[in-house]
N, C-alpha and C positions, 0 to 999 in steps of 0.2 A: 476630345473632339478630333476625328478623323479628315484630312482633308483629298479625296477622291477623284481623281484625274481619269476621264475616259475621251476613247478616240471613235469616232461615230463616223456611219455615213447616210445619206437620205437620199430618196426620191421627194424634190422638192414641189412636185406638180401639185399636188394636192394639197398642200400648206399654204399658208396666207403668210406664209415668213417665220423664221427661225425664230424671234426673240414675240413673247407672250405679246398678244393685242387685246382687246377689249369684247372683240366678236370672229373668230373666225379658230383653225384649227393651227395649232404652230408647234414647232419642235419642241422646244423649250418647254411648252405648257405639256404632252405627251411623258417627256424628260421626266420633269417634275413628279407628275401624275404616276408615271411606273415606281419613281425611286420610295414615293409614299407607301404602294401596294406592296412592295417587295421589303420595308425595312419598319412596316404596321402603324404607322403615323396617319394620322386624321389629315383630311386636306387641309384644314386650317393650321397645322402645324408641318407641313413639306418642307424639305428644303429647297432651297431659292438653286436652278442650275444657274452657271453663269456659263458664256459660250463663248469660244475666243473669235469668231468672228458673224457678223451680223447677215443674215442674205434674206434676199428678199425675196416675195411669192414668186414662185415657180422656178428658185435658184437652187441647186443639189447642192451636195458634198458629198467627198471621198475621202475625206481626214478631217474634219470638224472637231474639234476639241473643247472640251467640258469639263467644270468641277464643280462638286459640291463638296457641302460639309455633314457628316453625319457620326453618332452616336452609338451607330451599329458596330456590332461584332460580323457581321459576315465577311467570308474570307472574299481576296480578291477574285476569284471563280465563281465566287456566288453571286457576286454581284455580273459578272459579265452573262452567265446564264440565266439568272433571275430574272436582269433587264430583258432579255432577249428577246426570253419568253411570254412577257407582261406587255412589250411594244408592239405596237403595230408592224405590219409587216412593210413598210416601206423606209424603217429606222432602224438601223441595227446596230449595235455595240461592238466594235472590232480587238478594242484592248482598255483594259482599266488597270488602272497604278495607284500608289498611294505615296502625297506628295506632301512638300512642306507645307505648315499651315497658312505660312503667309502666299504661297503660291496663289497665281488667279491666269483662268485660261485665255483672258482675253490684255490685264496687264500685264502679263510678264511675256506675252509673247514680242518677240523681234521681227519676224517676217512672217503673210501671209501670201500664198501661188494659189493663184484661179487660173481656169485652162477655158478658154471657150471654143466649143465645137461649130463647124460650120459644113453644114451638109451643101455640096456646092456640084448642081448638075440640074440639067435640063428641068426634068420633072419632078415634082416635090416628093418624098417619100411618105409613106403609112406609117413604117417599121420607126422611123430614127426620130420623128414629130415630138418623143418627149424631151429628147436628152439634145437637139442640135438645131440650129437655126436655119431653114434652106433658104440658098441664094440662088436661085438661077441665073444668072449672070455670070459669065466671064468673067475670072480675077486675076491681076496681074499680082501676083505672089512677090514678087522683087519690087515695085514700087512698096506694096504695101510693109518691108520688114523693112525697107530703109527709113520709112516712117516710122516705127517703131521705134529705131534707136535713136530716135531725137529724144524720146521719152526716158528713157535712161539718165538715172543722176536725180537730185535736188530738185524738185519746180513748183512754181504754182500750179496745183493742177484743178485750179477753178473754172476753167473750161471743162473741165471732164466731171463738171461736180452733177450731184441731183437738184432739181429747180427748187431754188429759193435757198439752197445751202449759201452756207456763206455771207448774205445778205441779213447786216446786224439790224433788231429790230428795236425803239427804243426801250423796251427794257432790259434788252443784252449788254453788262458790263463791258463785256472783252465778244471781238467780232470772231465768228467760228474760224478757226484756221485752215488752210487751205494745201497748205505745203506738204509732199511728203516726198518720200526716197523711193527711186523705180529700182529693183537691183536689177531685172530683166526683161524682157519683152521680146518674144519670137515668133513667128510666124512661119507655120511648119504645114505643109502636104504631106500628112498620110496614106494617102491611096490615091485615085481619080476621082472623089468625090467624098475625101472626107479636109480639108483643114481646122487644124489647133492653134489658137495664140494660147500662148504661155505667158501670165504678168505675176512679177516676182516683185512686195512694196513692203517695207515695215506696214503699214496701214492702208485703208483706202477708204477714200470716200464712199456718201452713198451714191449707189449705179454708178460709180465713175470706169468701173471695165467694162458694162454695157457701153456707156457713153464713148469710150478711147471705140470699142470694137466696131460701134456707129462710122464713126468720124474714117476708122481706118480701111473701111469697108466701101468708103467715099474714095478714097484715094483708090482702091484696087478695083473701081468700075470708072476712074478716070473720070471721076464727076468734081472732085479738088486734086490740086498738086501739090507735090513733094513740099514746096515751098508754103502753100497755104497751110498746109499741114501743121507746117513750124510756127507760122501766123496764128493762126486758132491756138497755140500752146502758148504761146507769148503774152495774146490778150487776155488770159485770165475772166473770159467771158462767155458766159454758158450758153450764148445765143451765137455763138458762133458756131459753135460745134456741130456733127451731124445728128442726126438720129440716135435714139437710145434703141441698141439692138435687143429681141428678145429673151427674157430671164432663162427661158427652156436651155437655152446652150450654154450657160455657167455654169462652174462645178468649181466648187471651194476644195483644192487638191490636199490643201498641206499646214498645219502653221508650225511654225520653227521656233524655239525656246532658247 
């Protein structure tokens, strides 16, 4: 049994979310569904893709990382061409590898970097609506990265969680945990109407980059302060936080092995 390492990217607009649902169209299910067509397997017998990180309807990627297991003899070229050619055109295959068996794309990874775009200028644009979130409003760029690095380090980051995470229910043995490691967070101006944050975590909750880019989005229209900021990350309370900013501006950049 061969174990299958590929690095992917997507237009997320059109998927109801990376990992397989019950009703809707999603990476994963695609994934799946091409590696059937191309290695002659019945649907009922596909291999299972596993993906190393989870994003949600209307979230891209630009390094999304994948493995399966399979049986086949095709060479690693064939598969990258294979797939290519069998996917839809808004998924595409960038590089495939063949790894240890016990390798998994989503446990053995150590850090995952999402970037979220912020189209930031008077009038909304046509052009950028899939890939960037527009703010018209004024942003103070330097409040907002000083807030940023409070985020850095260790923390509960149950403020930044998605509604109801976290909140053990009674047939949950052990309550969901909340804690993870930020390695980075920056806030950068690209042009005159484009800004990137940059968040660099071993893991991340769900929407919790939406959630931080809400909250810090609050602070760069001077609607909370620097201090409140640190308040909302202290209380470990999702009702403190700001607004869950738009999936359109996520892009899952990277994950690290």
């Amino acid at each position: 049994m061969r174990n299958i390492n590929l690095v992917l990217e997507y237009d997320g607009t059109d998927f109801v979310g990376s990992q397989l649902q019950i009703k809707g169209r999603t990476v994963q299910g695609e994934l799946e569904t091409a590696v059937a067509r191309l290695t002659g397997l019945p649907t009922e017998q596909r291999a299972k893709v596993a993906l190393a990180g989870r994003t949600d309807t209307g979230v891209h990627a630009a390094g999304q990382v994948a493995n399966f297991k399979t049986e086949s003899s095709h060479s690693l070229d064939t598969f990258r061409k294979g797939l290519n050619a069998i996917l839809p055109f808004d998924v595409a295959i960038l590089a495939v590898d063949e790894v240890d068996e016990e390798w998994h794309a989503r446990f053995s990874a150590k850090e995952r970097e999402y970037c979220y775009t912020i189209f930031n200028r008077g009038s909304r644009s046509a052009l950028n609506r899939r890939f960037a979130h527009w703010v018209g409003d004024t942003l103070d760029l330097g409040q907002m990265q000083e807030a940023a690095k409070v985020l850095v380090g260790q923390h509960d980051f149950a403020s930044f969680a998605g509604a109801g995470w976290g909140v053990q229910s009674p047939d949950d043995e052990v309550k969901p945990g909340t804690i993870r490691e930020m390695f980075r967070v920056e806030c950068c101006r690209i042009d005159q109407e484009k800004i990137e944050i940059w968040l660099a975590a071993n893991a991340f909750l769900p929407h919790m980059v939406r959630n931080i880019v809400g909250t810090l989005l609050q602070v760069g229209t001077g609607k909370i302060s620097l201090s409140d900021f640190e308040a909302i990350l202290a209380a470990a309370d999702r009702r403190k936080a700001g607004p869950t900013a738009p999936a359109c501006g996520l892009c899952l950049v990277s994950v690290k092995y």
